[in-house]
N, C-alpha and C positions, 0 to 999 in steps of 0.2 A: 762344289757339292753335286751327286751325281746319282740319280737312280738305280745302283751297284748296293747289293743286299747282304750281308753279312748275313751266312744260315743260322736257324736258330738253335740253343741247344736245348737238350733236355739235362733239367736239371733235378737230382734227386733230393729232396726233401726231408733230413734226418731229426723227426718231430718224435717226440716225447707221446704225444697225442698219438700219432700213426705206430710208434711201434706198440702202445698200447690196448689200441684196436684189430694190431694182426695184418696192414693193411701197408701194400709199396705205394708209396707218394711221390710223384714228380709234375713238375712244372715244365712245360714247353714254353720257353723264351721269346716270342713273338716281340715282345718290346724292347728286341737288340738288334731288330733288322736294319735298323736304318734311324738316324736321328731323327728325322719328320715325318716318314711316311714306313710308318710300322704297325706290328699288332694284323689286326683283320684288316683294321683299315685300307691298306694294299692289297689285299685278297679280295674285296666287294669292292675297288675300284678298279681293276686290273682291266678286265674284259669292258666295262665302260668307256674306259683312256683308249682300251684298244678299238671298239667301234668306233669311237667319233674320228677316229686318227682315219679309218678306213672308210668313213665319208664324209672324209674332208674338212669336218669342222674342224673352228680353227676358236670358238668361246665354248664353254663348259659353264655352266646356271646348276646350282646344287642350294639343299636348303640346311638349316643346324639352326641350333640355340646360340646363343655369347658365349658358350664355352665350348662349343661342340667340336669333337674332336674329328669328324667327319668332316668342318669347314677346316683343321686345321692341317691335314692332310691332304683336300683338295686343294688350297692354295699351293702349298710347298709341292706337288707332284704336277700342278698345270705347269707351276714356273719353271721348273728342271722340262718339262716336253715340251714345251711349247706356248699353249693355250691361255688364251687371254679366260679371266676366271671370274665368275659374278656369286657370290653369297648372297642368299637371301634368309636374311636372320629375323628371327624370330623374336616380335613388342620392339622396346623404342630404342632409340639410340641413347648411350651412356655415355659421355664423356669426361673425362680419358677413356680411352677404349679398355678393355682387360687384355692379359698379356695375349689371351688365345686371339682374339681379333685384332689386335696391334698387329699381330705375327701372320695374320692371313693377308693385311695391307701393305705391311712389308712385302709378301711376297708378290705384288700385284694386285690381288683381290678385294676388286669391287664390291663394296658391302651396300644392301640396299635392306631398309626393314622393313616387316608388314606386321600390323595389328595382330594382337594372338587370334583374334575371329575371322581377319582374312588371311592368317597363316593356317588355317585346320584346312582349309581349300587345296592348301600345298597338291595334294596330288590327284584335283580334278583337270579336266580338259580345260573347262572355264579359263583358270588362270594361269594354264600352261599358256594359252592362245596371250592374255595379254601380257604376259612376260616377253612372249616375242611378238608382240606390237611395239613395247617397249625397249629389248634391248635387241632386235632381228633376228637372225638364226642361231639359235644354241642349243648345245645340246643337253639336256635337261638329265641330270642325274639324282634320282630323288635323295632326300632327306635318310642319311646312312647306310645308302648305296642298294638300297633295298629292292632291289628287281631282281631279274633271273641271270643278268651278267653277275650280279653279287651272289647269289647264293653257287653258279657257278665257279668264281676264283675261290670261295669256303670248302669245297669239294675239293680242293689243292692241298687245304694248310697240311695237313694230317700225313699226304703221301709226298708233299715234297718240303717239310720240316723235320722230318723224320729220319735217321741217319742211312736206316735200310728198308728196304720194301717190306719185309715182312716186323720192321720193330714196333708200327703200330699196332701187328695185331699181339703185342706182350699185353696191351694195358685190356681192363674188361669194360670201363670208364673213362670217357672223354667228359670232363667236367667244363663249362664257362659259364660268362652273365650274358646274359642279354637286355637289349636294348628293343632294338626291332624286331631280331628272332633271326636275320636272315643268317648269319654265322651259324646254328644250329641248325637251320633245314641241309644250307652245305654239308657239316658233319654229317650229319644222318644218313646223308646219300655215299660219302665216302668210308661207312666201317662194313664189317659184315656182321650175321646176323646175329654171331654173338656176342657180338660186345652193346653198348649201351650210350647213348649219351645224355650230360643230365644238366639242365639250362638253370640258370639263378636269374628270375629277372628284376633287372634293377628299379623298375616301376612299380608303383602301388597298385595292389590287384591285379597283379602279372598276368594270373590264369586266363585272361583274353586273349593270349600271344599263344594258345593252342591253336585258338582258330585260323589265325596269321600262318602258322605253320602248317598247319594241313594243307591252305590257299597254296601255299608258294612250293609245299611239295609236289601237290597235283599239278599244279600249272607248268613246274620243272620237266615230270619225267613227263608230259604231255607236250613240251616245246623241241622233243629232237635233241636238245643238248647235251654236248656227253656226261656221263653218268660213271665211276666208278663202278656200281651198283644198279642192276635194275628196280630194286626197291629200298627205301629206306630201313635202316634199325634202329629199334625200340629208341624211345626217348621218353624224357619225363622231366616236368617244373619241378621246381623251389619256390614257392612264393612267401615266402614269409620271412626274407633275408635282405627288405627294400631299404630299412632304416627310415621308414616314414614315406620314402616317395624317390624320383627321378631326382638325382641330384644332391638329396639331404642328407647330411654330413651331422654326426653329431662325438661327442669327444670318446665315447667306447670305440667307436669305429677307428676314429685317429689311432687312438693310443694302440688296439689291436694291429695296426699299420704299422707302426713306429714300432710294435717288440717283433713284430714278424721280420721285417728289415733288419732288423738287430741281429735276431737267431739265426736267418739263412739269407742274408744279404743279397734277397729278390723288395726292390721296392714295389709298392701296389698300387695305382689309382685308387681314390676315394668313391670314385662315378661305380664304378666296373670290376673290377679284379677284388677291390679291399674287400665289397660284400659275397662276393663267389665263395671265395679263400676264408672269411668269417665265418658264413654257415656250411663249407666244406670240414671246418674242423670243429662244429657243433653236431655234425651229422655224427663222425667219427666218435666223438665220446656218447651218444647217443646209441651207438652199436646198429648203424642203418646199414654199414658192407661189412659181407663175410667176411671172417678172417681170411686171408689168404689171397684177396684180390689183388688188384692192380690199377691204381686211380693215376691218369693225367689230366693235371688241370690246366687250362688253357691259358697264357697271361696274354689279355691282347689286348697291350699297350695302354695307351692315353696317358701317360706320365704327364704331359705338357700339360693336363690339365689341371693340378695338383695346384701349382703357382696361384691360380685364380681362386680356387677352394680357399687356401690358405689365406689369402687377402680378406674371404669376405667371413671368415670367422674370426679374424682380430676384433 
């Protein structure tokens, strides 16, 4: 197994719902790139893999949840380059592990846990310093890759998933979830000014992940890095498509998974995609896009996470 990417495609969407609304529907395939290290995931680690490589480290310290798909891609992409890998996950140890942390120790990955109270510390000075009192020089890639190397490799997906330079600018809408946000500050820097992109976040009372994005825009076009774009275009949340919170899975959600995979035979994460792709086709019968537009929704990955979901709702 090898760091070699299968492109993504774009795939068209022929819903009952979209043609009902007037509206072209496609899916960008991000979670065919690669069996472990696909989705955004590769995209918000890329430029981090590549600085430590360019000074010299040789361990990678990154933080997740038990199920985080962010530790399940840094394991699998330290082992394929190199890098000795330390997780630090977040409350107590469970044992048996779950499939997603089985699979980061398989790959090498040192799992270490910290209390939910001294895991909110995650991304102070403080306990960077005693991380490497503890395990010596690493290099610290925060909790879903969320710095300016990540919102850099997300300013990629768009122009180098796309079959031609100019195909993304057919769509008027770049639709995904968010999590941290930093996949959506990338987008924004790579459309132009008329197209749009529009964020699902998958945490309760999302609408704090404004603020997160304005931060990590200004600090972007403020750092030199290259940019598509000298400024970002227009964006906007969903918050009201969390299904209770980070994580919470309840059976409408399933079931809407299960006939969506039926009809167009794109499986969805339950974390990420299921609630994007849920209140993407609530918008639609609610008449929120003009007839006539052009929506791509972003699928970006996490499938492996799915196993673990499924275990703890039996």
């Amino acid at each position: 197994m090898s760091l070699i990417f299968i492109p993504p495609s774009v795939q068209q969407i022929n819903s009952k719902i979209a043609r009902e609304a007037g509206v072209n529907l496609s899916v960008l395939r991000l979670d065919v790139m690669h069996p472990w290290v696909n989705g955004n995931k590769w995209f918000k680690l890329k430029y981090n893999l590549l600085e430590a490589k360019q000074k010299n480290f040789t361990r990678l310290l990154t933080f997740g949840g038990a199920y985080s798909n962010h530790i399940y891609a840094t394991a699998a992409a330290g082992n394929l380059l190199g890098f000795h890998t330390i997780g630090v996950i977040r409350g107590e140890e469970k044992l048996p592990l779950n499939p997603t942390l089985s699979f980061a120790v398989q790959q090498g990955m040192e799992l270490v846990y910290l209390s939910r109270e001294m895991y909110r510390q995650r991304n102070t000075a403080a306990l960077h310093e005693y991380l490497r009192q503890r395990f010596g020089e690493v290099f610290i890639i925060p909790e879903g890759g969320n710095n300016l190397n990540g919102v850099r490799g997300c300013t990629e997906i768009i122009s180098k998933a796309t079959p031609t330079a100019g195909y993304a600018y057919a769509f008027d809408y770049i639709c995904l979830a968010c999590g941290t946000a930093t996949t959506l500050a990338g987008i924004t820097l790579s459309l132009h000014q008329g197209q749009k992109a529009i964020g699902f976040p998958v945490l309760k009372n999302g609408a704090f992940l404004a603020q997160e994005i304005e931060s990590l825009l200004i600090n972007y076009l403020a750092s030199n890095l290259p940019t598509p774009y000298s400024s970002p275009a227009s964006w906007e949340l969903m918050c009201d498509y969390h299904f209770g919170g980070y994580a919470k899975v309840n059976q409408e959600l399933l079931l809407f998974s299960q006939q969506f995979r039926e009809a167009h035979g794109v499986p969805l994460d339950y974390v990420y995609t299921a609630k994007m792709f849920y209140g993407m086709m609530d918008l639609l019968q609610q008449g929120f896009f003009d007839p006539g537009k052009s929506l791509l929704l972003l699928h970006t990955g996490g499938l492996q996470g799915n196993v673990g979901m499924e275990e703890r709702l039996q």
